[in-house]
PAMAR-863389 format. One record per residue: residue number from 1; x, z, y of N, C-alpha, C in turn. Coordinates in steps of 0.05 Angstrom, whole numbers. Example, Ala and Ser with C-alpha at 12.3 -4.5 7.8 and 13.67 -1.06 7.14 Angstrom:
BEGIN
     i      n_x      n_z      n_y     ca_x     ca_z     ca_y      c_x      c_z      c_y
     1      264      156     -114      246      156      -90      264      156      -66
     2      257      142      -45      273      143      -21      258      157        1
END
This chain:
BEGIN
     i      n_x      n_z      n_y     ca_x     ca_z     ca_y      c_x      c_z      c_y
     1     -563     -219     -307     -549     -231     -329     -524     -215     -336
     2     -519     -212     -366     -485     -201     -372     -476     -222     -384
     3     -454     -231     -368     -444     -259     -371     -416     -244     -383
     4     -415     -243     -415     -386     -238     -426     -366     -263     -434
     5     -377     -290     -435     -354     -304     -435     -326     -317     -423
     6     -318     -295     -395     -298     -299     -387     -298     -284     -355
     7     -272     -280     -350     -273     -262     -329     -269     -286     -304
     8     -283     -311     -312     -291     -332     -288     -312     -341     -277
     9     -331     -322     -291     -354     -329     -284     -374     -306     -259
    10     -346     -288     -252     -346     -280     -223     -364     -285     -210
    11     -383     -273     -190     -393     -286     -167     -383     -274     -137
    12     -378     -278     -114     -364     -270      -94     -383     -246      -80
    13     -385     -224      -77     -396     -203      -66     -410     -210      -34
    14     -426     -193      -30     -437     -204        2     -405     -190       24
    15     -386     -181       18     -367     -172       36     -357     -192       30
    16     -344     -212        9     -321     -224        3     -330     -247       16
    17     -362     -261       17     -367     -280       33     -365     -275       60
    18     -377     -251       75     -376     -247      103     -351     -247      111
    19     -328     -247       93     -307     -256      103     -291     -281      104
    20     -305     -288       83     -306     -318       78     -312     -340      112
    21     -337     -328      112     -358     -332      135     -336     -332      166
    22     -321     -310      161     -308     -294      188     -286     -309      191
    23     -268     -324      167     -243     -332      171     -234     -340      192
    24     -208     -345      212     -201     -367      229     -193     -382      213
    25     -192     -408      217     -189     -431      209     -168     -456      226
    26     -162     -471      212     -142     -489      227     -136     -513      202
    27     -112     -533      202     -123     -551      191      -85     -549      159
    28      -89     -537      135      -67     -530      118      -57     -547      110
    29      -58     -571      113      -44     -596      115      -28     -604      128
    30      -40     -598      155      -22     -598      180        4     -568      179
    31       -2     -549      161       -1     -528      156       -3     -506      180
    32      -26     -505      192      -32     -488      209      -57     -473      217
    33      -67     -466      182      -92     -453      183      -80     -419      176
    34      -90     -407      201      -71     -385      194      -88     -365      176
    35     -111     -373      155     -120     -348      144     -103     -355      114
    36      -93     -390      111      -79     -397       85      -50     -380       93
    37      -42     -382      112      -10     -364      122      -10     -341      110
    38      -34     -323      124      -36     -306      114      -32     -296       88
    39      -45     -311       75      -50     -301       46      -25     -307       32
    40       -7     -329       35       17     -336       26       34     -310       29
    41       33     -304       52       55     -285       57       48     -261       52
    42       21     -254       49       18     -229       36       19     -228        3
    43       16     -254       -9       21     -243      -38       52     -255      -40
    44       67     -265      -30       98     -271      -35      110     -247      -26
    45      101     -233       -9      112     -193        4      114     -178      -21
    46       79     -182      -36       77     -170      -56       86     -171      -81
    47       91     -193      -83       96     -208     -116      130     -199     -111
    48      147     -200      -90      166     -192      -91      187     -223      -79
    49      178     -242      -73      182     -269      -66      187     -289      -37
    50      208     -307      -33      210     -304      -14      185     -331       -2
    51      167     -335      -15      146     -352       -9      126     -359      -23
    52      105     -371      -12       76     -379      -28       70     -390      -27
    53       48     -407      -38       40     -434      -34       11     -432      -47
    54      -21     -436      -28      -42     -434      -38      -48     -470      -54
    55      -59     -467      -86      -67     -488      -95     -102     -478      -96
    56     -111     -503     -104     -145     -495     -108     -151     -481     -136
    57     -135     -480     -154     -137     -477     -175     -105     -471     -196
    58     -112     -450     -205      -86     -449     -232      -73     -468     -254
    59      -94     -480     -256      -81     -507     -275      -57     -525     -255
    60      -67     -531     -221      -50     -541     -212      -33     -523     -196
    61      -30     -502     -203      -11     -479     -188       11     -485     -211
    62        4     -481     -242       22     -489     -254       33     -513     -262
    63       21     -535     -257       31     -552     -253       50     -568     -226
    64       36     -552     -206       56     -553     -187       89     -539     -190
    65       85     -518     -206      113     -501     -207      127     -517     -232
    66      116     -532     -250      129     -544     -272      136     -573     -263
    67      121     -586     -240      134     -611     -231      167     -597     -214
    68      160     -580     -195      181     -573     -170      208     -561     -196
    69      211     -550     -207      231     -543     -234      244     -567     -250
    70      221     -585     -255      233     -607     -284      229     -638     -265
    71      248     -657     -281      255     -678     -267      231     -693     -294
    72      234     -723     -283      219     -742     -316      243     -742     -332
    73      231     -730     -363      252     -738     -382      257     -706     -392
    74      253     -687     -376      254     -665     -380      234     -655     -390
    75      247     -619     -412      222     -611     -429      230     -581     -412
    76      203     -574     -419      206     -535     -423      186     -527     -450
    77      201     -504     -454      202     -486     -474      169     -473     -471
    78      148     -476     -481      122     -457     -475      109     -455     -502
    79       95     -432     -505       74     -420     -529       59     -443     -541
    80       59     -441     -564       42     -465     -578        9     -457     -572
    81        7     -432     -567      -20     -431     -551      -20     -420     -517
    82       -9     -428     -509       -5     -419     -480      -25     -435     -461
    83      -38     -431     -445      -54     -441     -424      -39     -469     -413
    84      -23     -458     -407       -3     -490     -401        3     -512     -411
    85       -3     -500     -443        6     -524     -466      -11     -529     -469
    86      -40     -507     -474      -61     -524     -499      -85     -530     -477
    87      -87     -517     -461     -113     -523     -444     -117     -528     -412
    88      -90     -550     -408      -92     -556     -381      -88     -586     -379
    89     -104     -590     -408     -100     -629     -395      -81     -640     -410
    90      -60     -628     -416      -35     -645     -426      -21     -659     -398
    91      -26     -645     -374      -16     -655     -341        3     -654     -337
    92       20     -637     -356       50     -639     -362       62     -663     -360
    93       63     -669     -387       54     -689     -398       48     -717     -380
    94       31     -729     -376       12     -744     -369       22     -744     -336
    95       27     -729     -326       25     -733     -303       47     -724     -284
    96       73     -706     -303       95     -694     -287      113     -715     -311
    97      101     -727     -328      130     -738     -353      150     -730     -356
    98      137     -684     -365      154     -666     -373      150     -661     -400
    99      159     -656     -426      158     -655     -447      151     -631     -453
   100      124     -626     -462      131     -595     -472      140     -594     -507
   101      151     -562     -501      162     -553     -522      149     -536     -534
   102      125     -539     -556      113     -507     -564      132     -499     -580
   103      131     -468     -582      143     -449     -593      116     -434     -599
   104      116     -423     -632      108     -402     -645      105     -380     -630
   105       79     -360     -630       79     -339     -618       88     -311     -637
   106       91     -297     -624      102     -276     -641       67     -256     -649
   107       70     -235     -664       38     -218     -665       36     -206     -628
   108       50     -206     -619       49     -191     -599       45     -212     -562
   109       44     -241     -576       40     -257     -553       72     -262     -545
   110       93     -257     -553      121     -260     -540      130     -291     -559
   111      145     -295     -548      159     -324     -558      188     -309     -578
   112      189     -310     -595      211     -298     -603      242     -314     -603
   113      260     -293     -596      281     -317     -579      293     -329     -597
   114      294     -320     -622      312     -344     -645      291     -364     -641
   115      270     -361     -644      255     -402     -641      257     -415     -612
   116      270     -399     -596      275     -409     -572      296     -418     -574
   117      314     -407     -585      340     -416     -593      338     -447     -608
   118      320     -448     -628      324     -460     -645      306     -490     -636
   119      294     -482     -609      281     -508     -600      294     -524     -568
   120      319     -501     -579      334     -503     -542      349     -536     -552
   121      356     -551     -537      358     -580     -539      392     -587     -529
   122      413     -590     -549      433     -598     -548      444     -603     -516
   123      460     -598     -491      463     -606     -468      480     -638     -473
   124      469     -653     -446      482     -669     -454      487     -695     -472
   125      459     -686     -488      458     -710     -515      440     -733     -506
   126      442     -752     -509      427     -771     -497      402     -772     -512
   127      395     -758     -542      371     -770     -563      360     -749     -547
   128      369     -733     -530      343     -711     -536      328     -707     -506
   129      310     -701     -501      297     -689     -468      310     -673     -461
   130      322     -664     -436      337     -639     -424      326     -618     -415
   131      322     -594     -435      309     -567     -440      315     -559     -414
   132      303     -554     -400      301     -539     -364      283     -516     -356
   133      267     -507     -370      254     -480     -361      242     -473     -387
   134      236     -443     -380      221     -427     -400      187     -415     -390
   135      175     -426     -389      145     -413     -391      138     -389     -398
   136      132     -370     -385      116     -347     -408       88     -341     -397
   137       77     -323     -414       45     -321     -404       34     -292     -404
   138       32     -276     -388       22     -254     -379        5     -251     -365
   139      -23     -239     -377      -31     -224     -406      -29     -257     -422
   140      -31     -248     -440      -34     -272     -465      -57     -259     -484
   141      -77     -283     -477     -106     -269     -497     -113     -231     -488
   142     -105     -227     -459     -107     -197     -455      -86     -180     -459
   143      -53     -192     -477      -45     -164     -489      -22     -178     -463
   144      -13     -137     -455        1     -137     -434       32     -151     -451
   145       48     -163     -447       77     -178     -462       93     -152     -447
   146      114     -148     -473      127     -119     -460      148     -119     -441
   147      145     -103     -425      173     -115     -404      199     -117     -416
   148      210      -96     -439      230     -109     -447      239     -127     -456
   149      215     -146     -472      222     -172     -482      226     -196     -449
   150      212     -188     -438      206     -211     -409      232     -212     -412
   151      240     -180     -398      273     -177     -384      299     -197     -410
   152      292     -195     -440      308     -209     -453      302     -247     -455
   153      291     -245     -444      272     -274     -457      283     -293     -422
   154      275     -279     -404      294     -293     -373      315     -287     -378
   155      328     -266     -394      370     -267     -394      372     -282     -409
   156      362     -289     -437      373     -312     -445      372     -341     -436
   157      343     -340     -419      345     -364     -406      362     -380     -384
   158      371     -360     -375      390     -367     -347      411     -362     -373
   159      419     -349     -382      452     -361     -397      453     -382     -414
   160      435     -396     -408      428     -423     -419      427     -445     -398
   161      418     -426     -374      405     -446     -350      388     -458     -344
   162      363     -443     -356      345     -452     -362      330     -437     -336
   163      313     -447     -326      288     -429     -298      269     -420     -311
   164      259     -407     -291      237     -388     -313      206     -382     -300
   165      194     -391     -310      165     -401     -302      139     -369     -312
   166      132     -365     -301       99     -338     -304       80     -357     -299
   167       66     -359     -313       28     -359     -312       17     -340     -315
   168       17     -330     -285        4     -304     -283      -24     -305     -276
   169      -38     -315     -294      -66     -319     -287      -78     -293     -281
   170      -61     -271     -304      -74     -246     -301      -57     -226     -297
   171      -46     -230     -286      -11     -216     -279      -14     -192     -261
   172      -41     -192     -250      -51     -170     -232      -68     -147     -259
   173      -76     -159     -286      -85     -139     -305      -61     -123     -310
   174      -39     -144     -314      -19     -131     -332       -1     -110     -314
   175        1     -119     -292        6     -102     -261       -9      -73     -265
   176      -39      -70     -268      -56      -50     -265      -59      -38     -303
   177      -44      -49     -313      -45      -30     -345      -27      -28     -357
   178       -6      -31     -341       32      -21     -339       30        5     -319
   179       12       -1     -305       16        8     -273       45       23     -263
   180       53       -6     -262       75      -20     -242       69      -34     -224
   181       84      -37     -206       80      -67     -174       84      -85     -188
   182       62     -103     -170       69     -129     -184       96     -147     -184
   183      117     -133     -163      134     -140     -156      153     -141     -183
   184      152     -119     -202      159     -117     -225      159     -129     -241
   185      128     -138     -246      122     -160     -264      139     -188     -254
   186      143     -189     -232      140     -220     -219      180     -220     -220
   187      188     -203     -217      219     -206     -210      236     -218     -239
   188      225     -214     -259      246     -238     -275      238     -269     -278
   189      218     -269     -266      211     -300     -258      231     -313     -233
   190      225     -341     -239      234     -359     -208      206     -367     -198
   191      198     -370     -214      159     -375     -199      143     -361     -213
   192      126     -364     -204      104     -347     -214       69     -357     -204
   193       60     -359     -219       22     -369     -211       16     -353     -213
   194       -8     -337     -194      -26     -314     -193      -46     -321     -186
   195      -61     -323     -201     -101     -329     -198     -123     -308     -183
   196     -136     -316     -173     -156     -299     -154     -187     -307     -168
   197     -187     -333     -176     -218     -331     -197     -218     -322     -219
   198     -204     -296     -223     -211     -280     -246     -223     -257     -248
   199     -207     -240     -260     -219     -211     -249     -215     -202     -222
   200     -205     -226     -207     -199     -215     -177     -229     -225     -165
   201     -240     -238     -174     -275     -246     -160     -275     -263     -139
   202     -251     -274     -131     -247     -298     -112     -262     -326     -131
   203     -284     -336     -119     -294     -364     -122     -269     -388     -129
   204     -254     -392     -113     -234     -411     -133     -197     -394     -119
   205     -174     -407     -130     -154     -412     -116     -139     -391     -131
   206     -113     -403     -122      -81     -391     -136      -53     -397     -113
   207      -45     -383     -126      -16     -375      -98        5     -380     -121
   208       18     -399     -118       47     -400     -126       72     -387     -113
   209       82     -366     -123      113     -352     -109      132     -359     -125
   210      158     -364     -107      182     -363     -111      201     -373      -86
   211      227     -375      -96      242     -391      -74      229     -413      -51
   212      239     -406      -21      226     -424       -5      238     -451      -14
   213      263     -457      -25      273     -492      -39      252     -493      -61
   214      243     -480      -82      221     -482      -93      193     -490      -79
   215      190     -468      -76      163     -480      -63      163     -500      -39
   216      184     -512      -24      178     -533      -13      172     -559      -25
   217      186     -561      -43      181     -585      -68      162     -582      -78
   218      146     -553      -92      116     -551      -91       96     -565      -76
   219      100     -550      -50       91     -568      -37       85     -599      -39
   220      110     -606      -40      101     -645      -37       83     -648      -68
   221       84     -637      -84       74     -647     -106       42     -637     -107
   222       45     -612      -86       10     -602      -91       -9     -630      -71
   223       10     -641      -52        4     -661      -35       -8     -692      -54
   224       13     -691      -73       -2     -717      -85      -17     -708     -119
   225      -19     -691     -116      -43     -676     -146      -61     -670     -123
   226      -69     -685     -104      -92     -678      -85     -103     -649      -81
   227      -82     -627      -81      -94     -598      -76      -88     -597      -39
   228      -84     -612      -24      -78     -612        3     -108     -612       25
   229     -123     -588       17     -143     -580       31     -143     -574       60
   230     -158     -586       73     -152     -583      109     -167     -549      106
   231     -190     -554      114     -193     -519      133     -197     -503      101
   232     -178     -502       89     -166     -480       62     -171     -452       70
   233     -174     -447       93     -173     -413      106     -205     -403       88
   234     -220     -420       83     -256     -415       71     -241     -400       61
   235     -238     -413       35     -220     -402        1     -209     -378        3
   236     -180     -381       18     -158     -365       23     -166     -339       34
   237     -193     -335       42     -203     -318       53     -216     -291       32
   238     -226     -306       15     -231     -289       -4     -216     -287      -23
   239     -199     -298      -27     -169     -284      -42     -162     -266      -38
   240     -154     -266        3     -148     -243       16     -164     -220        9
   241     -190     -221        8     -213     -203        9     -203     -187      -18
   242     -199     -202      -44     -197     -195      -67     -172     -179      -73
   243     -152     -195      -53     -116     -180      -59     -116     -145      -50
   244     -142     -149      -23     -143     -125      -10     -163      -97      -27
   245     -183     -114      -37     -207     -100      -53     -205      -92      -80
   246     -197     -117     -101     -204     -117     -122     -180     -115     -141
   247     -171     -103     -137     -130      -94     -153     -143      -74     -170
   248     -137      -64     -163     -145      -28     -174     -164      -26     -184
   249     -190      -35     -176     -210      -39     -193     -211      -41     -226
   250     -188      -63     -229     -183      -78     -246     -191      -52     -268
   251     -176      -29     -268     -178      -13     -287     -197       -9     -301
   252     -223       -4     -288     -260      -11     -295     -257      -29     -312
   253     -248      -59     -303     -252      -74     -334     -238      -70     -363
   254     -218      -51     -356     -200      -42     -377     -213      -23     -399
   255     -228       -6     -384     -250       12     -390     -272        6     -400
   256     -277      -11     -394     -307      -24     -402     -299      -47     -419
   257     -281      -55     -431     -278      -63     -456     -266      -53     -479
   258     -254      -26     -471     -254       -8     -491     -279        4     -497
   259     -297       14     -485     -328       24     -491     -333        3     -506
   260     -324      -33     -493     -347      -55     -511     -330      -56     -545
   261     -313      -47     -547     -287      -51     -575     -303      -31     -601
   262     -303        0     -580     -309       23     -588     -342       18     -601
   263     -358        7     -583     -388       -3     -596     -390      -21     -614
   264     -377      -43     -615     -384      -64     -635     -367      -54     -658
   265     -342      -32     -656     -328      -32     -678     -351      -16     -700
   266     -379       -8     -691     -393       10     -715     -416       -7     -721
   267     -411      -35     -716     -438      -52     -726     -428      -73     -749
   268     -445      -77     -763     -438      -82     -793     -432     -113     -795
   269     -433     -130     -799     -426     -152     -790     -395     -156     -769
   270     -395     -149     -753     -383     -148     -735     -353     -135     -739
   271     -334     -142     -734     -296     -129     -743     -288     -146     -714
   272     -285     -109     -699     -259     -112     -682     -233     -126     -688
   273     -215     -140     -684     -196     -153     -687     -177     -137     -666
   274     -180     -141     -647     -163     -134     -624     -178     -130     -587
   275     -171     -106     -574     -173     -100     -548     -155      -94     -527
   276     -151     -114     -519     -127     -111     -498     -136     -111     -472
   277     -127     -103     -446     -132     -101     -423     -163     -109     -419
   278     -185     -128     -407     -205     -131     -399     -216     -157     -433
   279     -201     -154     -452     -210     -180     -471     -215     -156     -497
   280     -234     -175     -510     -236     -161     -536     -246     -190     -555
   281     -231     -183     -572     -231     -207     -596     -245     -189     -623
   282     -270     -202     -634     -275     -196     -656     -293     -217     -669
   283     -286     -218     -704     -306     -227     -721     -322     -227     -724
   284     -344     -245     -726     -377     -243     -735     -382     -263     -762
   285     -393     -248     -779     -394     -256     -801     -407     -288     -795
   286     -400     -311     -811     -412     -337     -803     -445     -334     -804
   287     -452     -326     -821     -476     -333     -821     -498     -323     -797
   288     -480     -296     -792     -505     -284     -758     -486     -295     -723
   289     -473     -315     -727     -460     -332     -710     -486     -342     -686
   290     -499     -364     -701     -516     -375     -691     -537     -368     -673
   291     -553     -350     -695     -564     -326     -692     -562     -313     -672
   292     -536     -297     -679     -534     -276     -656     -524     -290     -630
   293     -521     -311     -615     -512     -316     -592     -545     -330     -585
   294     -560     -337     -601     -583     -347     -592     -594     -327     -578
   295     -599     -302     -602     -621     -280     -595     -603     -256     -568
   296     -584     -262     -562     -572     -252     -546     -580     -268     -514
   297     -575     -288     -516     -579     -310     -493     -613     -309     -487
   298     -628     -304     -513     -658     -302     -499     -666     -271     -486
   299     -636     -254     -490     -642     -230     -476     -623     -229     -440
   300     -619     -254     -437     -604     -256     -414     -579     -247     -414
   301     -563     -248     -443     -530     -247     -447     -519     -263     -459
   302     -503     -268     -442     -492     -291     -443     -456     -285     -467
   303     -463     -293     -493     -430     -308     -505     -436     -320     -526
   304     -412     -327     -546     -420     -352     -561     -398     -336     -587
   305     -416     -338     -610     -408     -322     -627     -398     -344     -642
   306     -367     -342     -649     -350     -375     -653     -357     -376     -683
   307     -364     -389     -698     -358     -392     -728     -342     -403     -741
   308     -327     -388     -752     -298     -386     -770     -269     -392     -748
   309     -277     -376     -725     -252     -361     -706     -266     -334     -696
   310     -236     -328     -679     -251     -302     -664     -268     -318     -650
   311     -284     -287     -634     -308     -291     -611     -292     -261     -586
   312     -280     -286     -561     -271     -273     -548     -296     -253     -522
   313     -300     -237     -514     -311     -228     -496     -304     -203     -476
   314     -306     -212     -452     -288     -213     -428     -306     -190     -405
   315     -295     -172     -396     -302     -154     -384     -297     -162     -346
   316     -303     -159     -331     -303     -161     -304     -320     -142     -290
   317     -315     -154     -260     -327     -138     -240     -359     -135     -233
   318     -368     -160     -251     -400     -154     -250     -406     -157     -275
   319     -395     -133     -288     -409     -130     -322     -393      -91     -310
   320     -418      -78     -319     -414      -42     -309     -412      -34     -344
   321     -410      -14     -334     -420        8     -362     -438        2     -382
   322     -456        8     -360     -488        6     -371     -491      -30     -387
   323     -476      -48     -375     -478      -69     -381     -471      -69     -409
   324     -448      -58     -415     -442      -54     -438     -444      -43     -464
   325     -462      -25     -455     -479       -6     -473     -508      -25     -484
   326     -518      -43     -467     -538      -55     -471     -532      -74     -482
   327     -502      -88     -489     -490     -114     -499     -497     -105     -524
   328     -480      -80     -532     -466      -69     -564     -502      -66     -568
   329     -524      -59     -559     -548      -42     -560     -559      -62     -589
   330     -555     -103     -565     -571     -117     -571     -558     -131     -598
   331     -535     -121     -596     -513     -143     -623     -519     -121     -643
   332     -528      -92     -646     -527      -75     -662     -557      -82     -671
   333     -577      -77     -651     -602      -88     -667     -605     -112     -685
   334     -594     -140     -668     -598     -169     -685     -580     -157     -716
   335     -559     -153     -715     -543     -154     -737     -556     -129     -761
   336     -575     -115     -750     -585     -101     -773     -609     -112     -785
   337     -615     -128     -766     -648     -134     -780     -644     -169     -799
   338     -624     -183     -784     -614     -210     -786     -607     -213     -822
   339     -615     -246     -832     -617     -241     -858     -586     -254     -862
   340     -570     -246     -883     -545     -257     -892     -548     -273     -906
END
C-alpha cells in the first residue's frame, strides 16, 4: 500500500519492535520504569531542557503543557487554524476551562504580532480572561515558521508576560530542513511537545520539555487526563528507537515530496498550491475528486481528493521514491482519460 494521507499512518519496523520486545520495564506511575526515564532525559538533553515528561499521545502532551501554564478563567493566544485550536477536541476548553484565543495566520503560518497585540487582553480588568501564554506551531501545514519571527513573537511575549508554548508535532522536520539542533528550535519556548507517531515511525507517544516546576504540574494533570500508563517502557521504547534511528532520515521525506510536487505539478487537472518539508497541498479540479481517490484506492493508494479545498498528501518513511513515481504515474493516467 502507498498510504499518502498522513505521516501517521507509520508502521513500526521489525528493529523498532525488537526493541520494543527488549525494553526493561518497571511500573511509570510509580515512576520507575527506566526505559520511560530514559527517553525523558534523552529528549529534554536534546531539546535543550531541563526535563520531560512521556504522554500517550500529542493532543494530551499539549494539553498537558496548556493546563500546567494557565489557571480556570485564563486564555492563550493560538492560530485560528492551529492543531490546538481546531483539532484537539476543544480540551482546552472543555476540560482545562482555558479560553482560547484564535489569531489570524499570516501567508507564511506565523501569527503576526500586531493581531497579537490586538487580541492581548487588558491586565487586570475584571470583563476580560487573563491572556497567559502564546502557542505557536512548528511546521504549520509543513512550512518550516522562520526563526526570526519565533525569536520576535517569544520577546514580545515575555515583555508582556506571557509563557510560551511549541507544538512541536513536527519540530524534528523543521530541526532537519533548517538543519539546526533541535535545541535551537526548542530554546525560545518554555515547553515544548515533540511527537514520535509521525515521521518519527513510533506507534504512539509524545515527550513534553521544559522547566522541572513545569513539568511537575504536568505531571499531576497527565495523572488525571488518564495518560498515567504503568509498564510505559513498551511505547517509550520505540520512541527511543526512533530519536536514535529516524532524525536524519527525515530528509528522504523532504525529498520525496518534492519529486511528488514536481510530478503532479505537470498533470492537467491537478495545481500545485504549495510544498513544504514532507506535505504537499494541491487542487483537483471538483469534478475528478471522486473519481480520482476511488480509482486510486482500487490501485492500493491510499488519499482523498477534497472537493472545493486543498488535498493534503504526506510523505514518510514507508512511502520511497519509487512509491512516488507510481502515485504521480496513477493520478496522471486517471486525470487524462477522466471525463470533465
Amino acid at each position: 500500500m502507498i498510504d499518502l494521507r498522513s505521516d501517521t499512518v507509520t508502521r513500526p519496523s521489525a528493529a523498532m519492535l525488537q526493541a520494543m520486545v527488549a525494553a526493561p520495564l518497571g511500573d511509570d506511575v510509580m515512576g520507575d520504569d527506566p526505559t520511560v526515564i530514559r527517553l525523558q532525559e534523552a529528549v529534554a538533553e536534546r531539546a535543550g531542557k531541563a526535563a520531560g515528561l512521556f504522554f500517550p499521545s500529542g493532543t494530551q502532551s499539549n494539553l498537558g503543557a496548556l493546563m500546567a501554564h494557565c489557571e480556570r478563567g485564563d486564555e492563550y493566544l493560538v492560530g485560528q487554524l492551529a492543531h490546538t485550536y481546531k483539532y484537539e477536541g476543544g480540551g482546552a476548553a472543555v476540560l482545562g476551562s482555558i479560553q482560547p484565543q484564535p489569531v489570524e495566520h499570516a501567508a507564511d503560518g506565523s501569527l503576526p504580532l500586531e493581531k497579537l497585540a490586538a487580541a492581548l487582553k487588558p491586565a487586570g480588568d475584571a470583563h476580560f480572561a487573563r491572556t497567559r501564554l502564546l502557542a505557536l506551531e512548528n511546521t504549520f501545514h509543513g512550512k518550516l515558521i522562520p526563526a526570526s519571527y519565533v525569536q520576535a513573537a517569544t520577546d514580545w511575549a515575555r515583555q508582556h508576560g506571557l509563557a510560551t508554548h511549541l507544538d512541536g508535532a513536527r519540530v524534528f522536520n523543521a530541526a532537519v530542513a533548517s538543519g539546526k539542533p533541535l535545541a535551537d528550535m526548542c530554546q525560545p519556548f518554555d515547553s515544548v511537545s515533540i511527537c514520535f507517531s509521525k515521521g518519527l515511525g513510533a506507534p504512539v507517544g509524545s515527550v513534553l520539555v521544559g522547566s522541572a516546576e513545569l513539568i511537575a504540574r504536568a505531571h499531576r494533570w497527565r495523572k488525571m487526563l488518564g495518560g498515567g500508563l504503568r509498564q510505559a517502557g513498551v511505547l517509550a521504547a520505540a520512541c527511543l528507537y526512533a530519536l536514535e534511528h529516524n532524525v536524519d532520515r527525515l530528509a528522504e521525506d523532504h525529498a520525496n515530496a518534492r519529486l511528488l510536487a514536481e510530478g503532479l505539478g505537470g498533470i492537467a487537472g491537478v495545481t500545485v498550491l504549495s510544498q513544504d518539508t514532507n506535505m504537499v497541498f494541491v487542487q483537483v479540479e471538483p469534478a475528478l475528486c471522486d473519481g480520482l481517490t476511488a480509482a486510486l484506492d482500487a490501485q492500493n493508494i491510499k488519499m482523498r481528493a477534497v472537493y472545493g479545498g486543498p488535498t493534503r498528501l504526506v510523505t514518510h518513511l514507508d512511502i520511497s521514491a519509487d512509491d512516488v513515481r507510481r502515485a504521480v504515474r496513477a493520478v496522471a493516467d486517471y486525470c487524462s482519460t477522466a471525463p470533465r
